[in-house]
N, C-alpha and C positions, 0 to 999 in steps of 0.2 A: 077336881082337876079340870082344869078347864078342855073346850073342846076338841079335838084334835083338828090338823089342817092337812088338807095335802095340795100340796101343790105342784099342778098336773100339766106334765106334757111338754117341758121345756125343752126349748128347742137344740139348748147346749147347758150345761152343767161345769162350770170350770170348778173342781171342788178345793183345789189347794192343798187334800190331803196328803199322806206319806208319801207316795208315791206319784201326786199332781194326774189324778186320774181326772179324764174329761168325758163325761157321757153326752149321749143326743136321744134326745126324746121322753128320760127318764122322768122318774115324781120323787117327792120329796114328803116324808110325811111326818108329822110333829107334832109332839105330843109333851106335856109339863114342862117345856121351855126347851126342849132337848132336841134331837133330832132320831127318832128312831128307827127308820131307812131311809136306804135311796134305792133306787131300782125303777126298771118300766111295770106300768100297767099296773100299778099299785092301787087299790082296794079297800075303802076303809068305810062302813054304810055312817051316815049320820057325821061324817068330815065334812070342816068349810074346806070348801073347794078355791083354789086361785088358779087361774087357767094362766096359764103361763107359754101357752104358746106364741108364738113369734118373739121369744125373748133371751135373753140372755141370763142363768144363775149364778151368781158367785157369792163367797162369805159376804155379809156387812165388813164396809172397809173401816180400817182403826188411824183414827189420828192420834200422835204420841205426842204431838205439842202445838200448844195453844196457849193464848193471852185473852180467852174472850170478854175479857172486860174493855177490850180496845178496837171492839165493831163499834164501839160508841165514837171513833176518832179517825176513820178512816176519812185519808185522802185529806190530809191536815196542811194549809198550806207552811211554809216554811221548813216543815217535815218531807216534803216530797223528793226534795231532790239531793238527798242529806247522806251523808256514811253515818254507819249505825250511832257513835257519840255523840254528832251532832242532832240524831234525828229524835236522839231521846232527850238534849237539855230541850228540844223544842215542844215534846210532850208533857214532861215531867210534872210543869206546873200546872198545864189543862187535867192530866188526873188528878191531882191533888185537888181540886174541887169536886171529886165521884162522891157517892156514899153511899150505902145499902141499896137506892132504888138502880141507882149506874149500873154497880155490878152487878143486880140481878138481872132487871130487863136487858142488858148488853148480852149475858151469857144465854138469856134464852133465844134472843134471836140469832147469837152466833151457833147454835146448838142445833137450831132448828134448818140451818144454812148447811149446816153439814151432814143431819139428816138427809137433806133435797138432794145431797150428792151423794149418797150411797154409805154413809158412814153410821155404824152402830154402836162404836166405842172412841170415845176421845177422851183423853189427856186434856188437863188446866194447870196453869201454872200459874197461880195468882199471887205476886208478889209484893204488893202494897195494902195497903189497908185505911183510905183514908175516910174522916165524920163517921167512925163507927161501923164499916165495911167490915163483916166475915167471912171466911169458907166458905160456912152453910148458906149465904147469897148464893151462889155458886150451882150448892148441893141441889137446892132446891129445886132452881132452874132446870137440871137433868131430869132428877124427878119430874118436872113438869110437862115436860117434852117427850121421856120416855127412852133417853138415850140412857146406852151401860156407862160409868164415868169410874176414872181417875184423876180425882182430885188434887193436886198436890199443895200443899201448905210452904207458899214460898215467901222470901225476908229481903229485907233489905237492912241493915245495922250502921255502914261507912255513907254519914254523907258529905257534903262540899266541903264543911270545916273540918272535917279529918284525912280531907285528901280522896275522899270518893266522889262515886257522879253524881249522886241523886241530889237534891234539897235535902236539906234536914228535916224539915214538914214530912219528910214520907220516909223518915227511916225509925227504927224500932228497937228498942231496949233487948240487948238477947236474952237474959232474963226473960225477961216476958215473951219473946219468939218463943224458946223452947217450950215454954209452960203453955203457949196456944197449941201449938204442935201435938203436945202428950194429950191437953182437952180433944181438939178435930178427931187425933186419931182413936180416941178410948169412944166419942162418942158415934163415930161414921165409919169405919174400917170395918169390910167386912170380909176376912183372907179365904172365904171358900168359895170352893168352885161353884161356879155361876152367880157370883157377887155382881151386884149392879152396882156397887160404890168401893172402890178401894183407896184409902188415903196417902199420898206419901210426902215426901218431905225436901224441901227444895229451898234451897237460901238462894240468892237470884243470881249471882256472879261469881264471882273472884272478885270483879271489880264495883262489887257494893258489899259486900261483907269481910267480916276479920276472920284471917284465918284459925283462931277460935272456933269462930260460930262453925268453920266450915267441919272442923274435927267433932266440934260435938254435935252438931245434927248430925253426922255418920254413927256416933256410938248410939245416937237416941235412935235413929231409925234402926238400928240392926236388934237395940234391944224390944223393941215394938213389931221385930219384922212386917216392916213395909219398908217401901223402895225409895230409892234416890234420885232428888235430878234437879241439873243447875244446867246453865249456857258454858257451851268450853269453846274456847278456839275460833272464833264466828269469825273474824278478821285481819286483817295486819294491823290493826291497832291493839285490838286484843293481844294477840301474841307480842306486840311490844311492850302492852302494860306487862303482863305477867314476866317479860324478862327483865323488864327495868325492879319493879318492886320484890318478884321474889325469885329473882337472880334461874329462873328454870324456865321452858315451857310447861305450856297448860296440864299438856299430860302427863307430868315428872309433880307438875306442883297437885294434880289429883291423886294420883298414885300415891306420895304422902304423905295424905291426907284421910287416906279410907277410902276414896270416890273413884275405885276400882272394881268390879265383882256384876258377877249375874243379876244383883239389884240393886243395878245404877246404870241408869240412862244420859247421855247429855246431850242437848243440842246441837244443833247447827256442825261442829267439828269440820268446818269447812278447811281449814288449817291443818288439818291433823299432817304430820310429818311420817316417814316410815316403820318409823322405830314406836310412835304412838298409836299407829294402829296396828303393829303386832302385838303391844301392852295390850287393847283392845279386845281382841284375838283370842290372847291367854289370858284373859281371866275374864271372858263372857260379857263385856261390858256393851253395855246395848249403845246407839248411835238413833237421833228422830234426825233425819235429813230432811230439812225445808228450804225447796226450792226455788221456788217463787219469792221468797221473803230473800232470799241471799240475793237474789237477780236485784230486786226492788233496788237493798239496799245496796247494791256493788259489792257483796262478800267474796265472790269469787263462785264455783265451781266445785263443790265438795267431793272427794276424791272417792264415790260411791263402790267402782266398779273394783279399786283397790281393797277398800273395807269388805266388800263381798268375798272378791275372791281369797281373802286371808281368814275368810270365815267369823267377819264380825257382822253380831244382828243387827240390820238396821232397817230400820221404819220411817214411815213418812209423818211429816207433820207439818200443820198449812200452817202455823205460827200464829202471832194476832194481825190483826186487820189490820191495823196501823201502818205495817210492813208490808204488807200482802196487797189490802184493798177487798182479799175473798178470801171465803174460807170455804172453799171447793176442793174434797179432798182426789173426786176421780179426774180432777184438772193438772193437782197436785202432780198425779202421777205421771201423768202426759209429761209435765214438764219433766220431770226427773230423768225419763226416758231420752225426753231430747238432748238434755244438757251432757248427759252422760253420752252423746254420739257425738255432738259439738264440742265435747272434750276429745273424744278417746277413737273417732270412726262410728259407723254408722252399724256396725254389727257389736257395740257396745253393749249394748241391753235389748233385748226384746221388749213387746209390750207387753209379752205372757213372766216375764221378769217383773217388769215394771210393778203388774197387778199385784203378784206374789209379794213383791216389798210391801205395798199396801194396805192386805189383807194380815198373811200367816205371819209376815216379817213385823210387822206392827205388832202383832197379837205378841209373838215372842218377846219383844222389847222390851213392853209391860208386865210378861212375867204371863203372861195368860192364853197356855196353850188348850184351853178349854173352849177360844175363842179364835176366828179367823179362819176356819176352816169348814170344810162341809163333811160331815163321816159322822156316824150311829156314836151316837152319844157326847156329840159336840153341843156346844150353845146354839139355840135357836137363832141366829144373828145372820138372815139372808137379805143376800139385794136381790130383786129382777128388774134385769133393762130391759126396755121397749127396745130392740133390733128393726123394727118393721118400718122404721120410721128413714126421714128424709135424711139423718146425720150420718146410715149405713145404706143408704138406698145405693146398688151397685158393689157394695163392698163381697169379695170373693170368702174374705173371712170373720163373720160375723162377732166370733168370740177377739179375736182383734180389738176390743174392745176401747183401745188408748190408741189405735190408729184411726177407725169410723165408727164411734159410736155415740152416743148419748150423756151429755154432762149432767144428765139430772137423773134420778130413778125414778122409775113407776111404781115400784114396792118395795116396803123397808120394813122388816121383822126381825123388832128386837126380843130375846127372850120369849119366842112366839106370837108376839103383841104385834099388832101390825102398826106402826110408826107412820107413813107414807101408803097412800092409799090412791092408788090412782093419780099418780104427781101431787096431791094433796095430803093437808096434815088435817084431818075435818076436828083431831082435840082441840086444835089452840085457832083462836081466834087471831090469824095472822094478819089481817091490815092494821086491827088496834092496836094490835101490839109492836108493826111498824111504826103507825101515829106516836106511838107513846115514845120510840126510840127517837124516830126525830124529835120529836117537841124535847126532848132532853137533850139532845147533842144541842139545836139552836139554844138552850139555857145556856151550855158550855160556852157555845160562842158568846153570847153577850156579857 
């Protein structure tokens, strides 16, 4: 068993548990990835110690959705100032040149990005495949970095000649999707508690695939139990396609289809109307709201504080880079906070809300209540901010965290491993593997 940690003396403890209990001054001590108390003046001879005074604790935060094959493409010109159809015929054909090196080195440094911001578990939605790109590009990359991952195995089938967006160059036989799908998942799915890889299954749209694909990747993930997830609702073009083509909205044309239930998440849902987020609601259907990507791209304002309060789960997700520009998830959450006051008033969400979506809200999304919270026999998955510093200096309430504090971590333990060490990652050799991201994007460009 490896050695136990205690981590001593924290100045606040936000734990997220049942109850959202907040300690001051207590420790945390950990032990085979786990957490086996919290308490003050905790005691343990022969513990690595992390002094955590002047800081802030909270779960490692979860991102539920990601593209990090597209830190390779951020800030794209002709992309920039685009509604979301547009901003993908302008990518479509720059990935179509990726292949196995793209998609790895892109996902370790988008990985390692959201590391730096406090993040233990992320979501991937990888939905192309081009010169030979798999998955386990993907897999590995987490592995490498030391982040928990949810992978998802997602498709693309409709392309330009049959009335979809993508190019044909990147769309995929469903035949052959399904049968990668059944491989990823038989050979990287791991459905127990404190799994560092779970797979799930994810065809990219509505408006790239047949509604086919979309009914049987639902029967194949439910016979595999692992979860669901596609993009719904993201804009008024969206909801136009789906009323023009399958005469319903998004949430009528999910519903059926399968893509309804406790394991199934969708994106964006910026559109969701009232009637689909009480579908939502009743039957557990998780929501990743990304905020910064809907801003980027003009989606609108996703209707958070409604989904909450009708009791649907919903999680954060910084989306890809291409949209974003960052994949900063405790940025993420600021935003979310504010958009939801500049929607809704200024006593919309708190920031101690905000964090909660973040953290336990996230962890729920995924299915993964073993994760996102601080309490005896949760996952070892902690952040500690630096509080001490110039970004809370004057601030009255330190755990406020989304009002004055620190966009980056000082400590990140994942599964009790420490990930972020002193604002550093000392495993991974981060300018090279900067070097090597650029010198690949400048290939793209040429």
């Amino acid at each position: 068993m490896d050695k136990p940690i205690l981590i001593r003396g924290a100045d606040h403890i936000l734990t997220m548990d049942d109850f959202r209990t907040e300690l001051f001054g207590a420790d945390i001590l950990i032990s085979g990835g786990t957490i086996r108390t919290i308490g003050p003046r905790l005691s343990v001879p022969g513990a690595e110690v992390i002094d955590a005074s002047g800081c802030i604790v909270t779960p490692g935060l979860v991102n539920t959705h990601h593209h990090l094959y597209q830190t390779l493409t951020r800030a794209v010109p002709g992309g920039q100032d685009a509604l979301l159809f547009g901003w993908l015929k302008t990518l479509y054909p720059i990935w179509a040149k990726f292949g196995p090196e793209e998609i790895h080195v892109s996902a370790v440094i988008g990985l390692a990005e959201l590391a730096l911001s406090g993040c233990s578990l992320s979501s991937d939605h990888l939905y192309l495949y081009p010169n030979g790109a798999r998955l386990e590009d993907t897999i590995e990359a987490a592995q490498r970095v030391g982040l928990r991952f949810h992978p998802t195995r997602g498709a693309m089938s409709i392309g330009e000649s049959k009335g979809g967006l993508p190019p044909d160059c990147l769309v995929e036989d469903e035949a052959a999707i399904l049968e990668d799908c059944i491989r990823v998942i038989d050979a990287f799915h791991d459905g127990r508690d404190g799994s560092m890889c779970r797979v799930g299954v994810a065809p990219c749209s509505p408006f790239s695939v047949s509604r086919e694909l979309m009914r049987d990747a639902a029967l194949l993930a439910r016979d595999k139990r692992v979860m669901l997830h596609t993009h719904l609702a993201e804009n008024a073009e969206d909801i136009a396609y789906s009323q023009a083509q399958f005469g319903c909205r998004p949430g009528q044309y999910a519903e059926d289809l399968g893509w309804t239930g406790d394991d199934v998440w969708h994106a964006h849902c910026v559109k969701l109307d009232a009637s689909e987020i009480s579908l939502f609601a009743r039957t557990g259907t998780g929501v990743a709201h990304c905020p910064c990507s809907n801003c980027r791209l003009g989606s609108g304002i996703a209707p958070v504080r409604e989904m909450r309060d009708a009791g649907v789960n919903v999680g954060l997700g910084v989306d890809g880079s291409a949209s974003n520009d960052a994949g900063n998830i405790v940025a993420e959450a600021r935003q979310s906070m504010l958009l939801q006051r500049v929607s809704r008033g200024a006593d919309a969400m708190s920031a101690r809300e905000a964090l909660e979506i973040a953290t336990r809200g996230g962890a729920d999304v995924l299915g993964r209540p073993d994760c996102g919270r601080l309490a005896t026999g949760k996952r070892a998955d902690i952040a500690i901010w630096d509080v001490s510093g110039i970004e809370s200096a004057g601030s009255w309430d330190p755990a406020a965290l989304l009002l004055a504090g620190p966009m980056k971590v000082k400590h990140l333990l994942v599964e009790g491993r420490q990930v972020v060490r002193d604002g550093q990652m000392p495993h991974l050799d981060l300018p090279a593997l900067i070097a090597q991201q650029n010198g690949l994007a400048r290939r793209l460009m040429e």
